[in-house]
PASEBA-1860 file (N, C-alpha, C; in nm, 3 decimals):
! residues 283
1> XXXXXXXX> 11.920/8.067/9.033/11.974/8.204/9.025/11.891/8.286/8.925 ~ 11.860/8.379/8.993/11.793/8.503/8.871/11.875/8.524/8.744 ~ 11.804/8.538/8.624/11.885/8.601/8.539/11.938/8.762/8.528 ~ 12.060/8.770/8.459/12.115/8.890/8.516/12.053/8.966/8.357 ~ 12.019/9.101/8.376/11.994/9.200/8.286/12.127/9.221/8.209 ~ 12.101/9.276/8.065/12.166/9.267/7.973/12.228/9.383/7.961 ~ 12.353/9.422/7.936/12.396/9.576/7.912/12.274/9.652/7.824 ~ 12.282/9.738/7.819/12.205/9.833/7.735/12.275/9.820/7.595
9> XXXXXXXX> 12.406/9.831/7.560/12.418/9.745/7.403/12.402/9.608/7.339 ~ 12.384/9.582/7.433/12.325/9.406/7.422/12.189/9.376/7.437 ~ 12.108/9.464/7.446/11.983/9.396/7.519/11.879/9.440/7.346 ~ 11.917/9.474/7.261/11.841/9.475/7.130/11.950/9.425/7.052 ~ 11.890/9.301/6.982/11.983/9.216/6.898/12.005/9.266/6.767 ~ 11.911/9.371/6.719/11.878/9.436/6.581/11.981/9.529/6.542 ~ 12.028/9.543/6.464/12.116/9.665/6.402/12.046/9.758/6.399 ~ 12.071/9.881/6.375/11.985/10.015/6.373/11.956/10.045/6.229
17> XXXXXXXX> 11.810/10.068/6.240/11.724/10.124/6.102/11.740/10.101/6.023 ~ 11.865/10.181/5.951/11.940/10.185/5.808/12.019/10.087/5.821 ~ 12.044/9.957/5.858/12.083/9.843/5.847/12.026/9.742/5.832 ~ 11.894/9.703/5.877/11.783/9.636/5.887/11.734/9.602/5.740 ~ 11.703/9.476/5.682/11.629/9.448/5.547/11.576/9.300/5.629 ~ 11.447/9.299/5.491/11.393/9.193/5.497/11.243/9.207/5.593 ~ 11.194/9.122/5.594/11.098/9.065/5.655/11.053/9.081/5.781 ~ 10.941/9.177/5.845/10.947/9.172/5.974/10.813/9.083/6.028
25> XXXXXXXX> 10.882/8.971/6.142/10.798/8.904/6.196/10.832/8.855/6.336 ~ 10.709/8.856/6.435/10.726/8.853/6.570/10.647/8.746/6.613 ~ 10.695/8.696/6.693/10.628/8.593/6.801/10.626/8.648/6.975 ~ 10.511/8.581/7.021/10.500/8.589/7.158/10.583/8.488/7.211 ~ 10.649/8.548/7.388/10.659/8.444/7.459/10.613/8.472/7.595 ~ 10.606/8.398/7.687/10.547/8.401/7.827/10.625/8.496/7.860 ~ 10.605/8.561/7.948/10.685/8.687/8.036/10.809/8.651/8.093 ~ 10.751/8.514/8.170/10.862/8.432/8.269/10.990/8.340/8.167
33> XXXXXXXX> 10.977/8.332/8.023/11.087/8.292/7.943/11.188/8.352/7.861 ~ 11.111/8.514/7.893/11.214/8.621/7.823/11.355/8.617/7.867 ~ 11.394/8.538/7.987/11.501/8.573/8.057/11.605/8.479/7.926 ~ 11.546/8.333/7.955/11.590/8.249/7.874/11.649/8.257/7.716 ~ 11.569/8.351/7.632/11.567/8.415/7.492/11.716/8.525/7.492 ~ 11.715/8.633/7.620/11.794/8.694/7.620/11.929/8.680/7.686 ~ 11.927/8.555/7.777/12.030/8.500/7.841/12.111/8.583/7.911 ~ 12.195/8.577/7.993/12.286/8.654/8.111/12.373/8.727/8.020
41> XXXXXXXX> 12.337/8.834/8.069/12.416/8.961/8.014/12.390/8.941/7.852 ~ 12.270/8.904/7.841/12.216/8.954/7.660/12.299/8.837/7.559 ~ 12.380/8.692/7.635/12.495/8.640/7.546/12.389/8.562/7.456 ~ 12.280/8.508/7.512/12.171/8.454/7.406/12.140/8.542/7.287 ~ 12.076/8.648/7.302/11.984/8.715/7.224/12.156/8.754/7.108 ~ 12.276/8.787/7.171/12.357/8.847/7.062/12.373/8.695/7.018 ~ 12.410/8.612/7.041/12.452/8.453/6.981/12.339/8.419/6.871 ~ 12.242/8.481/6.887/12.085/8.400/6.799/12.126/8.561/6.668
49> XXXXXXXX> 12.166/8.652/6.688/12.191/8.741/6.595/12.331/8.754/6.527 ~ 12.415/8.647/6.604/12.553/8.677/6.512/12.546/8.554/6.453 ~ 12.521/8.422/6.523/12.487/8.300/6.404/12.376/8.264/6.305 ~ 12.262/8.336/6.386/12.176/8.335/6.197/12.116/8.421/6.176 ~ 12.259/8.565/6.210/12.250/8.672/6.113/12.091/8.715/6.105 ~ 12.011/8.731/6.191/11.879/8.815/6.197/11.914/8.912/6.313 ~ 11.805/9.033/6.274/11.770/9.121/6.378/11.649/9.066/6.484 ~ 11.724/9.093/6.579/11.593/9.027/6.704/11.604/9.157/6.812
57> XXXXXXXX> 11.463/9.154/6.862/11.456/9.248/7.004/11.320/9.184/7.083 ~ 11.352/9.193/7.209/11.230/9.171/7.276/11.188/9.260/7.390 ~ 11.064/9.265/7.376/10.997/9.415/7.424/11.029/9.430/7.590 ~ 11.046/9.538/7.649/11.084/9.594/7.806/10.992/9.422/7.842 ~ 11.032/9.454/8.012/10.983/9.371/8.051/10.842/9.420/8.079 ~ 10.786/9.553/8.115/10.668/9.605/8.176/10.576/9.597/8.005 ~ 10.594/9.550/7.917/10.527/9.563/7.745/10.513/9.447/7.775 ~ 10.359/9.452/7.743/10.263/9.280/7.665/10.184/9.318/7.548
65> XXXXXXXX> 10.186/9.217/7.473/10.105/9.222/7.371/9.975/9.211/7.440 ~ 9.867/9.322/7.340/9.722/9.358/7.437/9.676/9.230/7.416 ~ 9.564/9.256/7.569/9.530/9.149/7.598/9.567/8.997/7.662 ~ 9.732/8.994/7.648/9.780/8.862/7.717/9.876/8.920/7.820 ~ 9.946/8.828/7.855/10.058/8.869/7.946/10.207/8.833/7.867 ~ 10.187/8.807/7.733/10.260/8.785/7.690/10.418/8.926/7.675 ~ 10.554/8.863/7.640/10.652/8.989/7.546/10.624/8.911/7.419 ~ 10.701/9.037/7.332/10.690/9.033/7.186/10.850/8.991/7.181
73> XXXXXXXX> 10.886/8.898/7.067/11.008/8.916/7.038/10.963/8.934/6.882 ~ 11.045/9.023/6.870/11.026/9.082/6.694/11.176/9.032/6.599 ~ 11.169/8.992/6.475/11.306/8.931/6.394/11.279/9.021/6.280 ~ 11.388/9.013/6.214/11.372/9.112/6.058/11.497/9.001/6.014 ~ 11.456/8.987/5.886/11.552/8.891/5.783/11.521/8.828/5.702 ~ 11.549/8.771/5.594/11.504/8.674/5.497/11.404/8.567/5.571 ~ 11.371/8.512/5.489/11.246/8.435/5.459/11.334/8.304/5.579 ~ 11.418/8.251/5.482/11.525/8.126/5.560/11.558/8.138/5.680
81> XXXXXXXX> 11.645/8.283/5.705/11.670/8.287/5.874/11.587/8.345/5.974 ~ 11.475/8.374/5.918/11.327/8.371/5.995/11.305/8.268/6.062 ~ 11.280/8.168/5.968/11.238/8.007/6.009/11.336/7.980/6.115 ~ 11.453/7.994/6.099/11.592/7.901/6.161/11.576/7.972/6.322 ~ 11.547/8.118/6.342/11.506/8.236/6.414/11.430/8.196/6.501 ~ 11.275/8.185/6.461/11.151/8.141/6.542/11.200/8.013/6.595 ~ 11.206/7.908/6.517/11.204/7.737/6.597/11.340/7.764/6.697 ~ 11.448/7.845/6.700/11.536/7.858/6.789/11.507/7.865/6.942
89> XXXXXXXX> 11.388/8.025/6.911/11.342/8.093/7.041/11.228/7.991/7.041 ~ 11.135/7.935/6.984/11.045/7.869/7.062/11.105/7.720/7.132 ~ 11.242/7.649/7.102/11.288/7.560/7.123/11.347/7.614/7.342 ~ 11.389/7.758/7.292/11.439/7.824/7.437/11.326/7.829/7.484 ~ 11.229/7.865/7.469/11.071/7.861/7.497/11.000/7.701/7.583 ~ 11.060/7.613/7.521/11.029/7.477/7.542/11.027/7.410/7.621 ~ 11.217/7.421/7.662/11.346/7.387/7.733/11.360/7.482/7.862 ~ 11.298/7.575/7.833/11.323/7.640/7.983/11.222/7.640/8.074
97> XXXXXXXX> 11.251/7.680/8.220/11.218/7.631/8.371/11.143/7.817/8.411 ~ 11.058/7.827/8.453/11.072/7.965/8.520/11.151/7.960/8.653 ~ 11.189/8.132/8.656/11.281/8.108/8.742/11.219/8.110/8.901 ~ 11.294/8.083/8.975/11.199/8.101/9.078/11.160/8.212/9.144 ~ 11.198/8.291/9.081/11.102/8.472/9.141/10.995/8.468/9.076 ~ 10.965/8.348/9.026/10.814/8.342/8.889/10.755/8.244/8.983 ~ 10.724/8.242/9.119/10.656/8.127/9.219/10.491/8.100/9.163 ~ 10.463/8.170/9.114/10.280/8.129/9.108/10.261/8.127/8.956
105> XXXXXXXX> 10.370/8.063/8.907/10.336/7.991/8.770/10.251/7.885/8.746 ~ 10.156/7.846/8.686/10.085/7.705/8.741/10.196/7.664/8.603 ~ 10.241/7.526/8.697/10.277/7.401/8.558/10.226/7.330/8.490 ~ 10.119/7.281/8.490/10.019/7.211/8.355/9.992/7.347/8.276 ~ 9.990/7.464/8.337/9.956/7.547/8.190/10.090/7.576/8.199 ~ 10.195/7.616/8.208/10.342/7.641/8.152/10.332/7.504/8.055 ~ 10.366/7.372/8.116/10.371/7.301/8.015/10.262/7.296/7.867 ~ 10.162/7.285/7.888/10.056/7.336/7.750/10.029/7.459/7.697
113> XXXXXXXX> 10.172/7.587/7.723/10.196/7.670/7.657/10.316/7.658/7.575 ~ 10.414/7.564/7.672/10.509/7.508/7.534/10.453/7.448/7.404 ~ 10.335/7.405/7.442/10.293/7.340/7.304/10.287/7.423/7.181 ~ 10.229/7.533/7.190/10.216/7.648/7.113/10.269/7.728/7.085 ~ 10.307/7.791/6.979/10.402/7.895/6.922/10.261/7.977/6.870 ~ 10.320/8.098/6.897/10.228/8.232/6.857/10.292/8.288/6.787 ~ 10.280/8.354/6.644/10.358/8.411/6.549/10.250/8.548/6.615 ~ 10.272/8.664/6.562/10.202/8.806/6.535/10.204/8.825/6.408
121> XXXXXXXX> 10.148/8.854/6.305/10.129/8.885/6.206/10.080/8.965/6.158 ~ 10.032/9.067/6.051/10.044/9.159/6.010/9.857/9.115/5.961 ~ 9.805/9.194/5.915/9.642/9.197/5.946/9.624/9.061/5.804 ~ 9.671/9.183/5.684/9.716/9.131/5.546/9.747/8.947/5.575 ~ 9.862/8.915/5.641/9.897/8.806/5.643/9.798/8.719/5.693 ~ 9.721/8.739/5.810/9.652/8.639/5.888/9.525/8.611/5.782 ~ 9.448/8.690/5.684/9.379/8.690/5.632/9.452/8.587/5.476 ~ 9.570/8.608/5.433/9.625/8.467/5.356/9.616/8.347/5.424
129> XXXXXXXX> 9.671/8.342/5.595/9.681/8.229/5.663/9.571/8.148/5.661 ~ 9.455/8.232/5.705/9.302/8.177/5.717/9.240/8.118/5.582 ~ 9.269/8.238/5.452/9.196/8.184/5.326/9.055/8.200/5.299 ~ 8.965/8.215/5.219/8.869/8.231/5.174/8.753/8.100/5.242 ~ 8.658/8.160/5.366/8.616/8.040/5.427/8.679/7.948/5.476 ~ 8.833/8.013/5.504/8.916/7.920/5.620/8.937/7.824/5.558 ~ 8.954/7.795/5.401/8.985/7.707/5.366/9.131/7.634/5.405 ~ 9.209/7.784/5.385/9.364/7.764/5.393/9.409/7.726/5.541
137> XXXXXXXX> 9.352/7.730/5.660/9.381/7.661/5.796/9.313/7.512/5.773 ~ 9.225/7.505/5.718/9.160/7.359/5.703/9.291/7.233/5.644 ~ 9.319/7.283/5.536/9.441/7.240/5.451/9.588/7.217/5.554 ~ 9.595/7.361/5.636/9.700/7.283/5.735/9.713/7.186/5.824 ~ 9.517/7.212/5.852/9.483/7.075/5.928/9.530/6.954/5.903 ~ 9.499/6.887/5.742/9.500/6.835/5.714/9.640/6.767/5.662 ~ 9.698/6.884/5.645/9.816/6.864/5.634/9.970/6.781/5.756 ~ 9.910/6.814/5.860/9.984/6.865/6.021/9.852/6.811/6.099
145> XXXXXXXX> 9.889/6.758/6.226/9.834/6.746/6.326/9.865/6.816/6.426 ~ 9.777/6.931/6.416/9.819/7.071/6.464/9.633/7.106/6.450 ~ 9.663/7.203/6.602/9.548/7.320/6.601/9.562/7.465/6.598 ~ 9.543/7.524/6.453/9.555/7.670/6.438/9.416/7.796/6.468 ~ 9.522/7.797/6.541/9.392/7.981/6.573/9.420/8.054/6.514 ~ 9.342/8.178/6.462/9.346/8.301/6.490/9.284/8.433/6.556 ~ 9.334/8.564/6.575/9.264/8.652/6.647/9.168/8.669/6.539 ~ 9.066/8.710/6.612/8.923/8.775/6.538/8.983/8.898/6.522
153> XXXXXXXX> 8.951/8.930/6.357/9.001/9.097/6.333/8.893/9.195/6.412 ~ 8.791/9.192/6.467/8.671/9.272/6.510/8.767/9.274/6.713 ~ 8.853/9.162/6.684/8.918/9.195/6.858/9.039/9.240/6.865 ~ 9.079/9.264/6.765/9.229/9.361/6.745/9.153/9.516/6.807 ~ 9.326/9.486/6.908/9.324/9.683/7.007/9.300/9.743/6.850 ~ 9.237/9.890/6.850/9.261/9.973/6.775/9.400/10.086/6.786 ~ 9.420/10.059/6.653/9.550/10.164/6.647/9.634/10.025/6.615 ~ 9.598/9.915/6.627/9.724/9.808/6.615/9.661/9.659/6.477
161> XXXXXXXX> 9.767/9.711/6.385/9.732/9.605/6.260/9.805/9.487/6.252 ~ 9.758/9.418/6.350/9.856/9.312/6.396/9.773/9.222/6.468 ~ 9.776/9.055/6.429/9.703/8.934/6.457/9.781/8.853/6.523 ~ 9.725/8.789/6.636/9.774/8.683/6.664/9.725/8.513/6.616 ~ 9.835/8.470/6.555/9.798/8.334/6.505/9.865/8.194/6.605 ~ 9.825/8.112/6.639/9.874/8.050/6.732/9.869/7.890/6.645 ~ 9.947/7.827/6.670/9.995/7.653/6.627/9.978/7.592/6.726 ~ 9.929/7.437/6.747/9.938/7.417/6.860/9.914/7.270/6.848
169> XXXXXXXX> 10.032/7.167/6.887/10.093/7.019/6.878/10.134/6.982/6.925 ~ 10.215/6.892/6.869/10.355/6.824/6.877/10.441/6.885/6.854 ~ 10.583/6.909/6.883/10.726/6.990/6.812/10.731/6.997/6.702 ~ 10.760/6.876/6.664/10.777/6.869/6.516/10.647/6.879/6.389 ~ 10.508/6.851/6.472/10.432/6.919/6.378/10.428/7.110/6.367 ~ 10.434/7.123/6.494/10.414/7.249/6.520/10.526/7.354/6.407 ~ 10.609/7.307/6.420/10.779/7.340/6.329/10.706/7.382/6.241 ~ 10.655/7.211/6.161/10.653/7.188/5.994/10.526/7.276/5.942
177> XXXXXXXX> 10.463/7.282/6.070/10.325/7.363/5.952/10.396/7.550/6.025 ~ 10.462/7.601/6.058/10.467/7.719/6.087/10.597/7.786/6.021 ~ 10.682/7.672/5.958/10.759/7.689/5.842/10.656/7.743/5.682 ~ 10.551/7.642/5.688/10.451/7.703/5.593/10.437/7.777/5.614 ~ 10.340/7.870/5.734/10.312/7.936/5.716/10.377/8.134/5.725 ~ 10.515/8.061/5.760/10.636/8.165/5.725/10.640/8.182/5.592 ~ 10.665/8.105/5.518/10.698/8.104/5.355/10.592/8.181/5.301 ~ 10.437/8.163/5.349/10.326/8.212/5.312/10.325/8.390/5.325
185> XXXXXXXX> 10.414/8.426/5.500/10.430/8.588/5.538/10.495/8.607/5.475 ~ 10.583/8.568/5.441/10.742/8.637/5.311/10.682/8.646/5.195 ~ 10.578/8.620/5.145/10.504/8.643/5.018/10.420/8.688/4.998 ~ 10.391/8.773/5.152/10.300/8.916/5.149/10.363/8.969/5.136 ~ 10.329/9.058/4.973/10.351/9.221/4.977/10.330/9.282/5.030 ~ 10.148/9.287/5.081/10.127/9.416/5.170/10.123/9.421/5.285 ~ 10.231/9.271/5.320/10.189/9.297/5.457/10.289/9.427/5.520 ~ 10.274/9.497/5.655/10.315/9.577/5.650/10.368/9.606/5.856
193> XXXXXXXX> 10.497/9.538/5.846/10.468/9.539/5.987/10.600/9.609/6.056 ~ 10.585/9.716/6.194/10.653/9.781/6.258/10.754/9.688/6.297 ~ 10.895/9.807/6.317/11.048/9.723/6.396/10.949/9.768/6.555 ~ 10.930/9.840/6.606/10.911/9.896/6.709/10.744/9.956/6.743 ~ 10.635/9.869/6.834/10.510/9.965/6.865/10.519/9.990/7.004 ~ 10.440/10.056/7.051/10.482/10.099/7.193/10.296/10.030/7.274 ~ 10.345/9.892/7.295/10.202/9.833/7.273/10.154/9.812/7.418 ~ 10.185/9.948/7.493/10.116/9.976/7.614/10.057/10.095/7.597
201> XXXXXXXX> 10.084/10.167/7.450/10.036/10.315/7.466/10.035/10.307/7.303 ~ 9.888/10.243/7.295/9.881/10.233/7.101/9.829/10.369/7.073 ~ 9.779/10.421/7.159/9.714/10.569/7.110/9.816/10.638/7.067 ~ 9.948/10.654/7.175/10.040/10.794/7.141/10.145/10.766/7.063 ~ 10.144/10.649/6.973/10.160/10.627/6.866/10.337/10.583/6.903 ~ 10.415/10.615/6.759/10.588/10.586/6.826/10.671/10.663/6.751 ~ 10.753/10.719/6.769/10.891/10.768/6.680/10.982/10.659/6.595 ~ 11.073/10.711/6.456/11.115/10.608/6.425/11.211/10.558/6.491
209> XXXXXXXX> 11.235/10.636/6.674/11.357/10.511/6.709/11.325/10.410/6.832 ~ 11.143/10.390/6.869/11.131/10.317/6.908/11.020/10.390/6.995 ~ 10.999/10.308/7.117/10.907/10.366/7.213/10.887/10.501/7.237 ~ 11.045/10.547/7.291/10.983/10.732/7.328/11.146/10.777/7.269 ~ 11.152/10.865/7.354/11.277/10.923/7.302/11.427/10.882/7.371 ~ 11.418/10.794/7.454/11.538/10.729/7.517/11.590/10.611/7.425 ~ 11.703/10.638/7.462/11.828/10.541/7.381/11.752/10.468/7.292 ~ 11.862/10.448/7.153/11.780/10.340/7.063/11.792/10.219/7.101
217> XXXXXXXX> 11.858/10.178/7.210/11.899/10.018/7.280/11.817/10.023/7.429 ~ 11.809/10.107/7.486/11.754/10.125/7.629/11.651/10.085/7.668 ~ 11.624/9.918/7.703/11.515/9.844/7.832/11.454/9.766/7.694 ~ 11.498/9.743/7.614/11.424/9.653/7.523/11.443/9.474/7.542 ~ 11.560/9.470/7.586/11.562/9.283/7.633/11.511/9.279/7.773 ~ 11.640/9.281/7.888/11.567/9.206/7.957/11.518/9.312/8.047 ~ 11.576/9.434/8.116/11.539/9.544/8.165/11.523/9.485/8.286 ~ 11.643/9.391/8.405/11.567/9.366/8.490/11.624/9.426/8.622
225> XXXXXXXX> 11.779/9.510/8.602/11.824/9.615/8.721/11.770/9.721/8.718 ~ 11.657/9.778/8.648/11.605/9.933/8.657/11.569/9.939/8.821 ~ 11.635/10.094/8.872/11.607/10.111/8.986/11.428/10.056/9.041 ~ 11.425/10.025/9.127/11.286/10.009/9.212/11.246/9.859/9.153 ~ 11.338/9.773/9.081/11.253/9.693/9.027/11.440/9.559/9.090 ~ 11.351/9.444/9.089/11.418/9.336/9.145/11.461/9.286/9.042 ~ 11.570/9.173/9.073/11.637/9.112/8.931/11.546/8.981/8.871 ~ 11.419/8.946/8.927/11.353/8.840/8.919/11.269/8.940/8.772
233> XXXXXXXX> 11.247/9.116/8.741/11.152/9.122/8.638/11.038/9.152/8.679 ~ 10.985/9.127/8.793/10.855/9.091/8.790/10.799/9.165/8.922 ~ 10.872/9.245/8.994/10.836/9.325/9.123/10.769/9.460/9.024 ~ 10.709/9.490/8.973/10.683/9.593/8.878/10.559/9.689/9.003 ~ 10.590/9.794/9.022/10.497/9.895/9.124/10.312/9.846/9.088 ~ 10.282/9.731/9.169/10.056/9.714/9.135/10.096/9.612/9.057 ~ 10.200/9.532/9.068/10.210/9.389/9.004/10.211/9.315/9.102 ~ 10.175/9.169/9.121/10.237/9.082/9.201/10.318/8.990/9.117
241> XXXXXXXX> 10.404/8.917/9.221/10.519/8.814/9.116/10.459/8.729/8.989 ~ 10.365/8.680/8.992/10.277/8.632/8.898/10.280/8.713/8.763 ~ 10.267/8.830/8.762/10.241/8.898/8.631/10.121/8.881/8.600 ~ 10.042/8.898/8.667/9.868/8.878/8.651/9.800/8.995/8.696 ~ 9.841/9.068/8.732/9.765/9.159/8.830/9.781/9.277/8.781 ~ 9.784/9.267/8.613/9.785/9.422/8.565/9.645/9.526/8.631 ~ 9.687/9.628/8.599/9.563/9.701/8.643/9.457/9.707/8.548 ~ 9.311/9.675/8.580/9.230/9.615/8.477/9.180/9.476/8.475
249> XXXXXXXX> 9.282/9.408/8.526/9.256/9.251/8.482/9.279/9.181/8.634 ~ 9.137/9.133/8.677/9.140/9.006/8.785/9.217/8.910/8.757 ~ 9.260/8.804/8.839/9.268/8.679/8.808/9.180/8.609/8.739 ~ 9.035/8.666/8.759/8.945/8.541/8.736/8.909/8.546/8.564 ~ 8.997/8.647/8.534/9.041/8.715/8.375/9.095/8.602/8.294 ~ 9.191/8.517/8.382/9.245/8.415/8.296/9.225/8.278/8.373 ~ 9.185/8.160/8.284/9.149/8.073/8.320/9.331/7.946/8.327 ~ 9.371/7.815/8.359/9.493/7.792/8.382/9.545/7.810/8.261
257> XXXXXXXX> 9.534/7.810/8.152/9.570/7.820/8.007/9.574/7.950/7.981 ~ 9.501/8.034/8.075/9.554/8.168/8.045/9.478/8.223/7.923 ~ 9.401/8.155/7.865/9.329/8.232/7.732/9.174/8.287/7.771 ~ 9.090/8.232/7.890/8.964/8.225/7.921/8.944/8.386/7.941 ~ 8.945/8.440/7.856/8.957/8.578/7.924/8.781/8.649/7.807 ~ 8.724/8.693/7.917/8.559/8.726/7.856/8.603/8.807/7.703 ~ 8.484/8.704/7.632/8.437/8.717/7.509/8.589/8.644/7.390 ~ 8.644/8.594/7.473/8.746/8.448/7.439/8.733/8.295/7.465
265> XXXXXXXX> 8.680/8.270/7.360/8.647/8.107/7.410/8.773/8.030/7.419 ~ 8.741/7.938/7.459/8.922/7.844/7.545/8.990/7.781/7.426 ~ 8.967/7.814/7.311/9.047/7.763/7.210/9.160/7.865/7.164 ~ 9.150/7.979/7.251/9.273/8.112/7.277/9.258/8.255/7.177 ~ 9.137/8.230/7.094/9.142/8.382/7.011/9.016/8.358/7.002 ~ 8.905/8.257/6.968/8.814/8.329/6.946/8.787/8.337/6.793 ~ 8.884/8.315/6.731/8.905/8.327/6.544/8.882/8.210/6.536 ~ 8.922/8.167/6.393/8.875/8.056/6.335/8.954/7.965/6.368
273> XXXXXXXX> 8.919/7.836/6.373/8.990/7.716/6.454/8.968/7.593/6.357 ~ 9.105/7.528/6.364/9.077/7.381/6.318/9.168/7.288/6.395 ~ 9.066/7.162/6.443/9.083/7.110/6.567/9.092/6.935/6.485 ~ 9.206/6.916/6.460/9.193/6.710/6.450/9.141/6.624/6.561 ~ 9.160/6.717/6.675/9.092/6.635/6.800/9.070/6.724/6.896 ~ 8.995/6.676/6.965/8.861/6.714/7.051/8.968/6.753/7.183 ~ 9.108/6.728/7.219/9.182/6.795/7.373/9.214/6.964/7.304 ~ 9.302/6.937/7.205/9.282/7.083/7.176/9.227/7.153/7.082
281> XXX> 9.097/7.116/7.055/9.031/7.238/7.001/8.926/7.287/7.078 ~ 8.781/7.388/7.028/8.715/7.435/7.088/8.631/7.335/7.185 ~ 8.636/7.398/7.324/8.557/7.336/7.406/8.442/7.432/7.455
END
């Protein structure tokens, strides 16, 4: 069964503006698991915000973070229910099936995208994460049997101060070193990161109540009864069910892992990498 779209007061887990403190930090998830995060009629996304008390939203369904096919889910909260926050949604991330209006999913790369959790981070932060000569990813290496990426700052869209850092293991390594490196974002000062970008249109910038001027709750979870569009998400007008076929981007754009995309080597950013073994690091 398709998942059902979320009321419009349910479909942003976040309190409004002047309620909001703490810490803002976002992770990617596949397009095809947003359903899962926000659950039938939004009961996930409000359950992950009334039991550990964070603000969560995840972006329309037609919004990817540039360059992937990824949504954004964005959290605001202390340092603690950050952590408790992320390993939640990447655990829904894990555990879930696409649905079947998602037919041309390949499964060896669904499954070796569960492996990985993608935080977004703030420019400031990824540059603590990395360290002086990458010392500080070396150390997690060593720490964790885990492979950490990051985006090359020279391949960040312009207009957008925001990195993607990616983990990539076992569960429980993956957890333990991305708990670090949470503790590490909560202890940027400067880092400095948006409740809301409108990261299909970085040029025309955003208002403080979100994308444009419609509702401060309106199409931010799952958005999947909007007229002309099917309850699968993914009938989008020059899309096919896949979610591959933005305009701009061939197939032959992404390789099964989905990262092979020109002037991206297959270790997924292109940034600095530390690899304990030779399946997942740079090939």
């Amino acid at each position: 069964m398709d998942r059902k779209r979320a009321p419009d007061s349910q479909q942003d887990g976040g309190p409004r503006k002047e309620a909001r403190s703490g810490t803002i930090l976002k992770m990617l998830c596949p397009y095809y698991s947003a359903g899962a995060i926000i659950g039938d009629q939004g009961k996930e996304i409000k359950t992950i915000k009334d039991d550990l008390g964070v603000a969560i939203q995840v972006s329309k369904k037609d919004v990817r973070f540039p360059k992937t096919d990824e949504r954004v889910v964005t959290f605001q909260g202390d340092c603690e229910t950050l952590k408790k926050a992320i390993k939640h949604v990447q655990d829904l991330i894990r555990n879930d099936k696409p649905p079947p209006s998602a037919k041309n999913v390949d499964v060896d790369a669904n499954e070796k995208r569960k492996r990985a959790l993608k935080l977004v981070v703030a420019d400031t932060s990824a540059g603590r994460i990395i360290g002086k000569g990458g010392e500080n990813i070396k150390a997690l290496k060593e720490k964790y049997t885990v492979v950490v990426n990051t985006s090359k700052k020279g391949d960040v869209t312009p207009g957008l101060d925001e990195r993607v850092v990616s983990v990539e293991g076992d569960d429980d390594e993956v957890d333990r070193c991305v708990t670090e490196i949470v503790e590490n974002i909560c202890n940027d000062d400067k880092a400095k990161m948006l409740w809301r970008v409108d990261y299909n249109n970085l040029d025309s910038g955003y208002d403080d109540q979100g994308y444009s001027s419609r509702s401060h709750y309106d199409g931010y979870g799952g958005g999947y009864d909007r007229p002309g569009y099917d309850r699968s998400g993914y009938d989008r007008p020059g899309y096919d069910r896949s979610g591959y076929d933005r305009p701009g981007y061939d197939r032959s754009g992404y390789d099964r892992s989905g990262y092979d995309r020109p002037g991206y080597d297959r270790s997924g950013y292109g940034g600095y990498s530390s690899s304990p073994y030779g399946r997942y690091g740079r090939r």
